[in-house]
N, C-alpha and C positions, 0 to 999 in steps of 0.2 A: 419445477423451477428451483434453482438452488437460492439459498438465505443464506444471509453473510452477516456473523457477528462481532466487530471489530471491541477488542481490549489492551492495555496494556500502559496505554497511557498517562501522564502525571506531568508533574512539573519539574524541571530540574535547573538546575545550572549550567552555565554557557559548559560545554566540555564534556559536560556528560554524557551519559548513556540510558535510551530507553529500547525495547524490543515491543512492538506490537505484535498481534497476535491477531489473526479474521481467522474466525472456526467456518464452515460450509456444513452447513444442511439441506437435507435432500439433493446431494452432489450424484449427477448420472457418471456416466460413461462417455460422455462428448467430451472431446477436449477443446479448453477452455484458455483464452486468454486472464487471468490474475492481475490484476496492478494497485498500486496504495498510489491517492492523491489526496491532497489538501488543499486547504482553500481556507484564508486567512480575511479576518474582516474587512471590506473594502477591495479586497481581491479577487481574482479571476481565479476557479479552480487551476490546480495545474497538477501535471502528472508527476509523479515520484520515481514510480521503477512497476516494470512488470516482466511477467514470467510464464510461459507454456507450462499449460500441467501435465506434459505431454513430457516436460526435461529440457524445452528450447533456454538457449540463452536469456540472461535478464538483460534490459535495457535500462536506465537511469537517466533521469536529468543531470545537466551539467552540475546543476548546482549541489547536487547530493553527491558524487561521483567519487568513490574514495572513502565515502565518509557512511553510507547507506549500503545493507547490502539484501538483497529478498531474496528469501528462501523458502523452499515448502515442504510437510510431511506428507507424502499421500496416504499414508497407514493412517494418521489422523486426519483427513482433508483441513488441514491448516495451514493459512500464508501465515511466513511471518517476517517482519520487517525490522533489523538491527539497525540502530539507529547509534550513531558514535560521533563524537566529541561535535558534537548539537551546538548551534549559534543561534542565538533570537531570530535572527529570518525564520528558522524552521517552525516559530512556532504559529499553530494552525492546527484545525478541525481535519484529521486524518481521515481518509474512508480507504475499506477497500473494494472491489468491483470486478465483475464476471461478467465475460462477453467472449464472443466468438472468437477461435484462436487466431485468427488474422488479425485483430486488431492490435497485438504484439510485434504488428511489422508496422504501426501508425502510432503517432502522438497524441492524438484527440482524445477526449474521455466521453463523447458525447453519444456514443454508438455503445457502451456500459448502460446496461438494462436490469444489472442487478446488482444494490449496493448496500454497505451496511452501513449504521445506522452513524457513523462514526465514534471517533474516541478523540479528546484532545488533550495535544501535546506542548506545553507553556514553557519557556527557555528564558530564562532570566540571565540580565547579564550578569 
């Protein structure tokens, strides 16, 4: 089973810039669906952006679209999430999460069986 450990996270100001980071241990050979979600107090998780580790395209919520971008190292099995000119909406308890590569053709997070532990990210106006 792969372990996911999500960093990078801080506080910053509306406009800014933060990059997270989910390192993967014990990463096999299956490919894998990737994605970063958040989930803000009083809210419903919701998904961010995900990514084949395989090289599929990334998908995005509208509301990141433009402004988030996911990427991966497979030399270091590392997602990471660039995150640019950040609004208080975005701020929330980041995670990221591994699951079967099909689930990068779906929006749910709920079928993610393996998540780290989160990092969060605070956006002040």
């Amino acid at each position: 089973q792969v372990q996911l450990v999500e960093s990078g996270g801080g506080s910053v100001q509306a406009g800014g810039s933060l990059r997270l980071s989910c390192a993967a241990f014990g990463y096999s050979y299956s490919l894998y669906c990737m994605g970063w979600f958040r989930q803000a107090p009083g809210k419903e998780r919701e998904g961010v952006a995900r990514i084949n580790t395989g090289g599929g395209s990334a998908v995005y919520a509208d509301s990141v679209k433009g402004r988030f971008t996911i990427s991966q190292d497979n030399a270091k099995n590392t997602l990471y999430l660039q995150m640019n000119s950040l609004k208080p909406e975005d701020t929330a308890m980041y995670y990221c999460a591994a699951g079967p590569y099909y689930l990068c053709g779906g929006s749910g997070s709920d079928q993610f069986r393996t998540w780290g532990q989160g990092t969060q990210v605070t956006v002040s106006s």
